[in-house]
N, C-alpha and C positions, 0 to 999 in steps of 0.2 A: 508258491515260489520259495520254498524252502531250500533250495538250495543256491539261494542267491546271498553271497557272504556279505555284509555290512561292517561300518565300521562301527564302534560302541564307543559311548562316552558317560563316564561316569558322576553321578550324583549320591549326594544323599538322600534329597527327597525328590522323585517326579511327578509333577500336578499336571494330569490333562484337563485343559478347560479352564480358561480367563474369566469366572462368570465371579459373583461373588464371593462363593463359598473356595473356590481356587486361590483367587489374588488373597482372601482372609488368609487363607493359610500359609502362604507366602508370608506374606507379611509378620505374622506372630512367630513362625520360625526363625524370620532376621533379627527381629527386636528379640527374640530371646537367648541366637546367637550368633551373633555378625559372619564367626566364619562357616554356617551349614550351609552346604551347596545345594542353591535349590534352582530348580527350573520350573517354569510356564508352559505350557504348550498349545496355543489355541489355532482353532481351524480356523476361526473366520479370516479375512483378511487384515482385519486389524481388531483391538478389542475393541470391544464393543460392537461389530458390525453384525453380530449372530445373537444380540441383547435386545428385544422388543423389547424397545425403550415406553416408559408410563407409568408408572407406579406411584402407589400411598405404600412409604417407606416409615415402617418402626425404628426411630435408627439405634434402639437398645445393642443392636448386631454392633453398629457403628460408634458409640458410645466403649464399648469394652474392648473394642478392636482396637482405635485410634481416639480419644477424651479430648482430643485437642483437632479435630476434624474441623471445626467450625475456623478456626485461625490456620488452619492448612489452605482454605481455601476449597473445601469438597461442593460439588455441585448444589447444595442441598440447602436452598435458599427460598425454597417458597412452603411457608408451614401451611396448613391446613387450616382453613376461618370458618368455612362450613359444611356441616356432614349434613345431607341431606338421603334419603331413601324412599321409596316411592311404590306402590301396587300398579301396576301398568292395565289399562281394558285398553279397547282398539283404537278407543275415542276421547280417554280420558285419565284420570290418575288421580293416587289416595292414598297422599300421604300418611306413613307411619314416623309415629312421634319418636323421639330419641329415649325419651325419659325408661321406658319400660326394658327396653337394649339390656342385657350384662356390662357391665363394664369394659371387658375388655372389646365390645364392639364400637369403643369411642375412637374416632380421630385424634383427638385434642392431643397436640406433642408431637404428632407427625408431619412428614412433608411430601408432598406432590414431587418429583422428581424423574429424568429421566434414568432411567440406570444404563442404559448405554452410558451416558457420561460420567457417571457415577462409577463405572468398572475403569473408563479412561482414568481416571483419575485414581482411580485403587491401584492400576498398573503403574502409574507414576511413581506413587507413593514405594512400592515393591522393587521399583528398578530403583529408588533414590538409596534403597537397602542396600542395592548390590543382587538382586534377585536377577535372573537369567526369564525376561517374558520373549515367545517366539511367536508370532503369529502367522498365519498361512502353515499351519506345519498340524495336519491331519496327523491322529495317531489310528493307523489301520488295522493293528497287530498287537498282542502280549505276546511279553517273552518273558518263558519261564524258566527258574534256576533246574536244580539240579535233585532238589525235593520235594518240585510240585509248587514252591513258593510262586508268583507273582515280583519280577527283579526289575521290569523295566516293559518298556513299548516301542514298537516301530513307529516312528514317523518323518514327514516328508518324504514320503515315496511319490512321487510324480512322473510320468510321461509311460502310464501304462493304456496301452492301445485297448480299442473297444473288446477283442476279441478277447481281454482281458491279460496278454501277455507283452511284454514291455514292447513299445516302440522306441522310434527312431531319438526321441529327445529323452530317452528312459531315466531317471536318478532314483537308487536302489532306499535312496532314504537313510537312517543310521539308529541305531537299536542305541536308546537312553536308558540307563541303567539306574537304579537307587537301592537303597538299602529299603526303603518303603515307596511305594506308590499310591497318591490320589487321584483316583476316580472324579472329579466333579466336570462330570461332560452336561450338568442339566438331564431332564425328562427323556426315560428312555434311550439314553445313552446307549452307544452300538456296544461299547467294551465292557461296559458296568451289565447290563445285561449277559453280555456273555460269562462274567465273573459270577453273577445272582446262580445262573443255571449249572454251570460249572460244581460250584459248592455248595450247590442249594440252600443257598441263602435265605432262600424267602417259606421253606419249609416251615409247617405249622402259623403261617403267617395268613391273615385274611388276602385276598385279590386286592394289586393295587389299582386305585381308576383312576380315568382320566377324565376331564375335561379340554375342549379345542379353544382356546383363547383367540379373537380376533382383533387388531386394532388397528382404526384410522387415527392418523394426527392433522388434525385440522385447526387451519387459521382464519378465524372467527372476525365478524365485525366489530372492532373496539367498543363500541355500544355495549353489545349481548355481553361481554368479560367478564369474568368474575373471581380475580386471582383468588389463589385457596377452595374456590367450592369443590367439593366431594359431593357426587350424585350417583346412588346404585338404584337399580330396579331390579323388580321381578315381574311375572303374568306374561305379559302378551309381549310381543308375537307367540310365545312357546306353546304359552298353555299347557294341556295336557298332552303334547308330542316330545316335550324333552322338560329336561332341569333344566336350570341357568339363568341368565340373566345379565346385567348389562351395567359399567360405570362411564361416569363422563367426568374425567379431571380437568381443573381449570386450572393450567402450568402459568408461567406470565408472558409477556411477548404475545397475549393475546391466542398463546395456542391453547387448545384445548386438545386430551387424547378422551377418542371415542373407541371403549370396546366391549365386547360380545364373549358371555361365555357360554357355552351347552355342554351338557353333563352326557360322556360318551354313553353312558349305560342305556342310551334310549333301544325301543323295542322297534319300532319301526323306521325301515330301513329307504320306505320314500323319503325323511327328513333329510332336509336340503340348510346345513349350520350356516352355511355361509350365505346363502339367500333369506337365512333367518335375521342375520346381522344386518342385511342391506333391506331388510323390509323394518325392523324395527327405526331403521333413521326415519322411515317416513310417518311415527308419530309423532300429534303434533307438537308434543312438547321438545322433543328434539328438531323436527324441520323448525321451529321457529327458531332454533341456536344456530341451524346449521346453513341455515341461511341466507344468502352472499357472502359464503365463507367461501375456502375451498380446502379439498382434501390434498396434502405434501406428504405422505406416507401411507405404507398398509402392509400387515404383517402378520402372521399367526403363529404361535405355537401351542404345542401340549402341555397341560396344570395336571400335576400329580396331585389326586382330590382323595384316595384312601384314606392319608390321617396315620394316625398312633396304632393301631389295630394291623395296617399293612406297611409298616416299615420293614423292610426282610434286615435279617443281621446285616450290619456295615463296617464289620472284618470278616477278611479269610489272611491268608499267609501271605505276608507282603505287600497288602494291599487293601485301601480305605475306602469307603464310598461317601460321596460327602453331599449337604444340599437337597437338592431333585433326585440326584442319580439315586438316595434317597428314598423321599420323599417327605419332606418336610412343610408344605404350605398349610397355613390353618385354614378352610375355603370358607368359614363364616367370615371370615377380614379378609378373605382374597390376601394374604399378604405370607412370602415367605421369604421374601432378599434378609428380613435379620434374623431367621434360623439358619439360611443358609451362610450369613457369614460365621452365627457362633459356631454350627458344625465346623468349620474351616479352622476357625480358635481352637478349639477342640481338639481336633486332628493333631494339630502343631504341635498343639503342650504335648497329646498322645507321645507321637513322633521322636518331642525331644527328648521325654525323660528315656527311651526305649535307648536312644543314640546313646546318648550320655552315659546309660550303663551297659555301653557293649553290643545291644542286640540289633537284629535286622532279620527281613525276613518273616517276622513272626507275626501274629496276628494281634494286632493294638489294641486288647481288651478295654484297656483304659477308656478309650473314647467313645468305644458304644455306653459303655457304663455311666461318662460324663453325659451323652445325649438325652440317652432315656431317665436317666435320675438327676436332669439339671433342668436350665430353663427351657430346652428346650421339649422336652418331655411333659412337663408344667404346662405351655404352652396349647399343645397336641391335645392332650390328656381331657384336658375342658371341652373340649367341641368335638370327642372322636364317636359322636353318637347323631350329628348333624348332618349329614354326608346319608348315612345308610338310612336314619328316616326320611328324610327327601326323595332317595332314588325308592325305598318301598312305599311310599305313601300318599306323596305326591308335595306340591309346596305350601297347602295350607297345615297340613301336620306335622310338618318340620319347622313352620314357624312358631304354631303354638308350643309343640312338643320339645322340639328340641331348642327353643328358647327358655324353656320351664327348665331343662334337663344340664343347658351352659349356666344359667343360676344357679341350680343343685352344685355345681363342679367348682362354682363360685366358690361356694360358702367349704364342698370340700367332701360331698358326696354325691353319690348318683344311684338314681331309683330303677335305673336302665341297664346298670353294669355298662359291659362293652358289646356292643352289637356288630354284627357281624356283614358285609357287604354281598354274601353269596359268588353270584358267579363275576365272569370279567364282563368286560366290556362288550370283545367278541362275541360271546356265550348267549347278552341280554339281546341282540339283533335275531328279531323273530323272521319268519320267512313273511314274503312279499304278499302272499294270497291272506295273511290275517289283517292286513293293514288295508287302507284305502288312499292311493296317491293320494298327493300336496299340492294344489297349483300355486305356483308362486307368482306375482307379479314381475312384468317386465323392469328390471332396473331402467331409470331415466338417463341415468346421465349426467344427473346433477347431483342428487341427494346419494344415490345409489348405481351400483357399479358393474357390470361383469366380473367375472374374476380373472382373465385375460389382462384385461386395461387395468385392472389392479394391482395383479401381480409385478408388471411394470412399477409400479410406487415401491415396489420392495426392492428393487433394485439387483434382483436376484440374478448371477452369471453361473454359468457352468461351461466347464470347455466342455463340447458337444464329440469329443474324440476320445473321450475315456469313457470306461466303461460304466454302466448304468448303475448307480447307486442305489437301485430300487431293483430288487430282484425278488423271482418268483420262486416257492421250492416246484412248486409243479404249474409251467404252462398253460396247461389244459383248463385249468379250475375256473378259472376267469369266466370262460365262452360256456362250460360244463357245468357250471354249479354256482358259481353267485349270480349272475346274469338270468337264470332262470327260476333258480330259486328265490332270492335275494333282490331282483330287479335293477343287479350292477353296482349296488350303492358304493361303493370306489370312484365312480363318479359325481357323485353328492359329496359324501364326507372329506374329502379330502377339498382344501379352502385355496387352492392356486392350477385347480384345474390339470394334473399332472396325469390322471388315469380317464378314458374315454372308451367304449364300447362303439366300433364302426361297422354300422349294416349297414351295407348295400342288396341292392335287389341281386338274385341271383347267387351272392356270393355268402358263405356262413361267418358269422359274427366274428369279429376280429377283436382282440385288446390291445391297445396303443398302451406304453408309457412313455410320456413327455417328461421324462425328469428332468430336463434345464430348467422346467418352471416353477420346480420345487423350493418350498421357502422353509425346509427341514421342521415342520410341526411334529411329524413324528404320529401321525391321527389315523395312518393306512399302517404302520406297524403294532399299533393298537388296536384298530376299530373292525380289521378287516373281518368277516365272521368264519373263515376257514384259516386263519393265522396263516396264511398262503405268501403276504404279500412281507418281506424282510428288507428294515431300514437300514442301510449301512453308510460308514462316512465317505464322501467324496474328495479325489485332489486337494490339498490345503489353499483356500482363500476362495474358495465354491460356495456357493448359496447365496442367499441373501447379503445385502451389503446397507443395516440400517442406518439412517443419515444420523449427521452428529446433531442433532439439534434437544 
């Protein structure tokens, strides 16, 4: 649609994406100078609604951001009293003790927290600045200067018809201008992507991986509660068909978040993450928690799990990448909401000193320099050897090893160097005839769920009149090549049931996409093994809609 004129409004800086690393950099822009024009721009319908909410929060992010957060009033009221972790068999479990951990795999400091509410609140804080946050307002488009720079983005384009060209209630949107632009869309962001490839960003960089994060939020019998407990697992259900493994936070109000991770690089392409997640409820240390409880939410997204090793550069011209878009999570702490805010700090200081002397437009050396040579690099740096022994070796050598190798890192060397992750994700999905399907058990009902009936708890809309935000580059590939090769696994990996293979007698195999029931994990832009299938954003206030709780 390039020849559809818009109107432009100008900024100093434009942030796509309300998530933490977005509203930080907001925010350190105002406090640093009341009058920089800055804007928000998030798709969900409101913040927080695209935030799976759960988290064991560092608030070190939150600490240098705002030192006075606790007398603001931020969400972040329930610390952490017990860290527990666990060896999971089918029938049992084996406890590991804390004492042996690295240090930085302690709890102690942290808090249970929702970060949906936690971004509500960040956004408060940014609008009490005087920051411009817009929600419902997709950005679908860059728009570039006149030297290649990165000046600004399309958004709020709405009322384009499935055939993909405007209908009847068409609004063209309006092209947002800055002197810089951040990127923090989160994991596999549609435009950070397109920027990585653009300027080959991620050149000389290892593959970045993913992991599918799943969680239920359930309210538990006051009995079982246990405000502050931290509980992770490894072993079973997974075993040797995938990495990952599972945490059960105890928030207060009696809820507990229950969720699932699997490490995408698995080889076999029967695995089914999300009936892995609904079969792990039914051991018994968790059906005894979860029992005469009920489940009020369920949601999944993509964990950027590469590390220090695959972060791609995060400048090109005019433009930042912050957070996820990234990739910044350490996955031995599962934890990156406080790298992703200091990226955001980061940016900002970048940003201002750039403004301040004149420039725009150019690429913010500064702030890669602050990431990899501050804390958060520090951070990375210790554990970026845990990740790639895991996926080559399995989870008992990753715990002895690369718990030996996070001590080494400790103290302030490593006998490992930096290891290297090989292929993607995509790349690691062997074909179907090496593997031996999965039978999984039928979900109850109680403990365990379809993914249909689940996907309902997420809450997820889409107008059903726009066009498909899940597009194919080629067709055919679907019915021609993973379904026979591959044994379809687009219908397993993906955790809201959006891709389905329909055979009928008589007729040749069809591919359905259900994207209304998509809850934007972003795990078929990743996982898929002919890179066939492409995520892109939908109409502003589409997708999931996580509850405020």
């Amino acid at each position: 649609m390039a020849e559809i004129e818009r109107e432009a409004m100008e900024y100093d800086v434009v942030i796509v994406g309300a998530g933490p690393a977005g509203l930080s950099a907001a925010i350190r822009l105002k406090q640093l100078d009341a009058d920089c024009n800055v804007v928000v721009l998030e798709k969900g319908s409101e913040v927080g609604a695209h935030i799976l909410s759960g988290a064991v929060l560092d608030p070190c992010g939150l600490d240098a951001l705002i030192p006075d957060w606790k007398e603001k009033g931020a969400p972040v009221t329930v610390p952490v009293k017990e860290d527990n972790f666990y060896l999971l068999g089918e029938a049992g479990k084996l406890r590991v003790p804390n004492f042996p951990m690295p240090p930085l795999m302690n709890n102690h400091g942290n808090y249970i927290v929702s970060m949906g509410n936690v971004c509500r609140w960040m956004a408060e804080q940014a609008e009490e600045l005087g920051v411009e946050v817009f929600p419902g307002m997709a950005c679908s488009e860059l728009v570039f200067g006149d030297n290649g720079e990165i000046k600004g983005v399309v958004a709020g384009e709405m009322g384009v018809g499935p055939d993909g060209k405007p209908g009847p209630s068409y609004e063209p949107g309006m092209e947002l201008h800055g002197k810089y632009v951040f990127l923090s869309e989160g994991v596999r962001g549609s435009l950070s992507k397109q920027v990585i490839a653009k300027y080959g960003l991620d050149e000389g960089k290892e593959p970045q991986k993913y992991g599918l994060g799943m969680k239920e939020i359930w309210e538990i019998d006051p009995a079982k509660h246990r405000e502050g407990t931290v509980t992770h697992t490894m072993g079973w259900p997974l075993g040797k068909n995938a990495g990952g493994g599972s945490f059960i936070y105890h928030l207060d109000n009696n809820q507990v978040y229950v969720g699932f991770v699997v490490h995408l690089g698995y080889k076999n392409p029967h695995v089914f993450p999300y009936m892995e997640f609904q079969r792990f409820k039914h051991h018994p240390m968790v059906k005894e928690l979860l029992e005469g409880g009920k489940r009020v939410a369920y949601g999944a997204r993509a964990i950027t799990e590469g590390g220090y090793q695959s972060m791609p550069k995060m400048v090109a011209p005019g433009v930042a990448l912050l957070g996820c878009s990234v990739g910044m999570v350490n996955v031995p702490r599962i934890k990156g909401n406080h790298n992703a805010m200091l990226s955001g700090k980061a940016a900002a200081e970048a940003a201002f000193e750039a403004i301040s002397a004149g420039r725009s437009g150019d690429e913010l050396t500064a702030y890669e320099e602050d990431v990899r040579g501050g804390a958060i690099g520090a951070d990375l740096k210790k554990v970026r050897n845990v990740k790639p022994l895991w996926s080559k070796f399995g989870l008992t050598t990753s715990l002895a090893v690369g718990g030996f190798d996070m001590w080494c890192n400790t103290l302030g060397f490593s006998l490992l160097g930096t290891l290297g992750h090989g292929k993607t994700d995509a790349q690691a999905t062997e074909k179907a005839s090496m593997h031996k399907p999965i039978d999984y058990p039928k979900p109850d009902g109680k403990l365990s769920f379809d993914r249909l009936t689940n996907v309902a708890f997420s809450f997820t809309n889409h107008e059903e009149s726009q066009p498909a935000h899940l597009t194919l580059k080629d067709p055919d590939v679907p019915v021609k090549v993973n379904l026979p090769e591959y044994a379809g696994p687009s219908a397993r990996y993906c955790p809201a049931g959006v891709y389905e293979f329909v055979i009928e007698d008589g007729k040749d195999p069809r591919f359905v996409i259900n994207f209304q029931n998509c809850v934007h994990c972003k795990t078929c832009d990743i996982k898929d093994p002919t890179q066939n299938i492409v995520w892109t954003t939908p109409q502003g206030g589409d997708g999931p809609n996580y509850p405020n709780m």
